[in-house]
C-alpha positions in Angstrom: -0.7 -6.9 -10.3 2.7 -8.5 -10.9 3.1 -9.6 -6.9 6.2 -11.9 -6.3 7.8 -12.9 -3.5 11.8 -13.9 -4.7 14.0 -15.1 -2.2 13.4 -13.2 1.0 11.9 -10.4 -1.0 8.4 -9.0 -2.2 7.9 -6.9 -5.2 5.3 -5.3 -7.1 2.8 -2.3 -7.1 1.4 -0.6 -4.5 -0.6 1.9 -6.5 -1.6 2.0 -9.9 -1.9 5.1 -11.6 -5.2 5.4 -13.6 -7.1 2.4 -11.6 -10.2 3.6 -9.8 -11.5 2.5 -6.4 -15.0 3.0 -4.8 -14.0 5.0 -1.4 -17.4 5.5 0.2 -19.2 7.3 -1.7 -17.3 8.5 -4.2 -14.7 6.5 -6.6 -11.0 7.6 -6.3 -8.1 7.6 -9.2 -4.6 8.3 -8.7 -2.8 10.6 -11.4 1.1 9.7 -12.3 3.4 11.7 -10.6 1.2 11.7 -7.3 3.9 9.9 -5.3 6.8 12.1 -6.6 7.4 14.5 -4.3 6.6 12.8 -1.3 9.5 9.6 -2.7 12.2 12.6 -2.9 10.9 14.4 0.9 10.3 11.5 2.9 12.9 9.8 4.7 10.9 7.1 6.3 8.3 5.3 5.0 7.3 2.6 6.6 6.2 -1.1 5.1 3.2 -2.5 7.0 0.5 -5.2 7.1 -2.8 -3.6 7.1 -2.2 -0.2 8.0 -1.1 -1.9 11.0 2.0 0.1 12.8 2.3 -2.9 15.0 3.0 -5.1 11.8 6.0 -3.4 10.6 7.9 -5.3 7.8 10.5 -2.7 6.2 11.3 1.0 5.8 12.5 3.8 3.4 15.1 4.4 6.6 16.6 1.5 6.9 16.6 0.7 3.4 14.7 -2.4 3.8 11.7 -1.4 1.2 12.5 0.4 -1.7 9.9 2.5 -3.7 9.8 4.1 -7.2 7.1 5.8 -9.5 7.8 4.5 -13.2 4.6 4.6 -16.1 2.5 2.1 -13.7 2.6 3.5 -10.9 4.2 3.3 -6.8 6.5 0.0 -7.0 8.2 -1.3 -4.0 10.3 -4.0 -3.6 10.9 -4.9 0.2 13.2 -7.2 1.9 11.0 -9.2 4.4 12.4 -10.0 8.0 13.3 -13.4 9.5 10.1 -12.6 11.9 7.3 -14.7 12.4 5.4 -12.3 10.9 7.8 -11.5 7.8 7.8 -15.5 7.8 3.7 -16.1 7.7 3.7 -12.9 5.1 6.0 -14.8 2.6 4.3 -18.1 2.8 1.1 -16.5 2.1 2.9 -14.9 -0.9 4.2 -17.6 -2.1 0.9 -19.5 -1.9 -0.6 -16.2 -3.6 -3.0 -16.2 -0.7 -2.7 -12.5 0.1 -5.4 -9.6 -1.2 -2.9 -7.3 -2.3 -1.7 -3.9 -1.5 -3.1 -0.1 -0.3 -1.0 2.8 1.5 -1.5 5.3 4.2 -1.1 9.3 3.2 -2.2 12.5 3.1 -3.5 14.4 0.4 -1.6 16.8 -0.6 -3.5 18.2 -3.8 -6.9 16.7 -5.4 -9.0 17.1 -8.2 -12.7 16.6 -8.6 -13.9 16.1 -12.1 -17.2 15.3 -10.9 -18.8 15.5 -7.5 -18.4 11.8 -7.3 -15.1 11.3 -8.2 -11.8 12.1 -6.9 -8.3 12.0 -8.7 -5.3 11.7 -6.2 -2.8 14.5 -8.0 -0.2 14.8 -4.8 0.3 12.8 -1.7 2.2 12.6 1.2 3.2 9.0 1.7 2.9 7.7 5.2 2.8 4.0 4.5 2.3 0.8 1.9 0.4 -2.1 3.2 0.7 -5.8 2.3 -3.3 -6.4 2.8 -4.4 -9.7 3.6 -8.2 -9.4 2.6 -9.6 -6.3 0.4 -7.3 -3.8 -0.6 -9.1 -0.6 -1.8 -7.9 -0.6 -5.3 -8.6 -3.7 -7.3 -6.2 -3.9 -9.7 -3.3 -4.2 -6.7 -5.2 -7.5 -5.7 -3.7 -11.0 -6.6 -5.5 -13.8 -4.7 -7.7 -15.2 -2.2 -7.9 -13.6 1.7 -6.2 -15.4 4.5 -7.5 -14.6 8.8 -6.5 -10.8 9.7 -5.3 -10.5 12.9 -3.7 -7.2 15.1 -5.9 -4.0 15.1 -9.8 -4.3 14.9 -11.2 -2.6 11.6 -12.6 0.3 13.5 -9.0 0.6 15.3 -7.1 0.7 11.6 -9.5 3.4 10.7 -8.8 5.4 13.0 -5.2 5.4 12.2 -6.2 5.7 8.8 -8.3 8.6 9.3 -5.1 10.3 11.6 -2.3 9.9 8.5 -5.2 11.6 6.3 
């Protein structure tokens, strides 16, 4: 994943179309054109640091993060805040310390090819996540994991499971 942080801003892919992730028991794909609808229908889509909504970094809204479906996939470009956390997120980008990146949604419309595979066709896009660990899809990763901190793992599933 091309990951960089520039200035006071962080760009790259949040989703790659094609890429396939083991979700439980089942691997998962996302189709092009999955994010489409949801880009042109949601105002607000917020910017987060593992699925936390205590960790906010940008939004859609204010026009702090930027997102755009081209051939690759979901790219977003966000301009991180003079926080300590937007602070500790850009040196561990610039130190390519940080996992990668996931999002929050819904589905909107899926497809099984097989009974153990799902392909994403339509989503409704609650959230991207700069992950510090183990993002869900692979191929958004770029480097080693740093400490999480904020919400436990069963309290971000939970959430997780809610946006779903």
């Amino acid at each position: 994943m091309d990951f960089r942080a520039a200035g006071r801003k962080l760009e790259g892919y949040a989703a790659v179309f094609g890429a396939s992730a083991r979700i439980g028991g089942f691997s998962e794909s996302i189709r092009s054109g999955a994010f489409a609808s949801t880009l042109q229908n949601n105002p607000d889509i917020l910017a987060l640091v593992d699925h936390d909504p205590t960790r906010l970094l940008a939004r859609t809204a204010s026009g702090t993060l930027k997102l755009a479906e081209d051939t690759r996939g979901l790219h977003f470009e966000l301009a991180i805040p003079d926080t300590q956390l937007g602070r500790d997120v850009l040196a561990l980008a610039e130190r390519r310390d940080l996992g990668g990146m996931s999002f929050g949604f819904r589905v909107q419309n899926d497809a099984w090819p097989a009974s153990d595979q799902r392909e994403l066709l339509a989503v409704n896009l609650v959230e991207i996540s700069v992950v510090q660990a183990f993002p869900a899809y692979a191929d958004t990763s770029i480097s080693a994991r740093s400490q999480q901190v904020g919400m436990t793992a069963a309290q971000r599933l939970r959430f997780l499971e809610t946006i779903r």
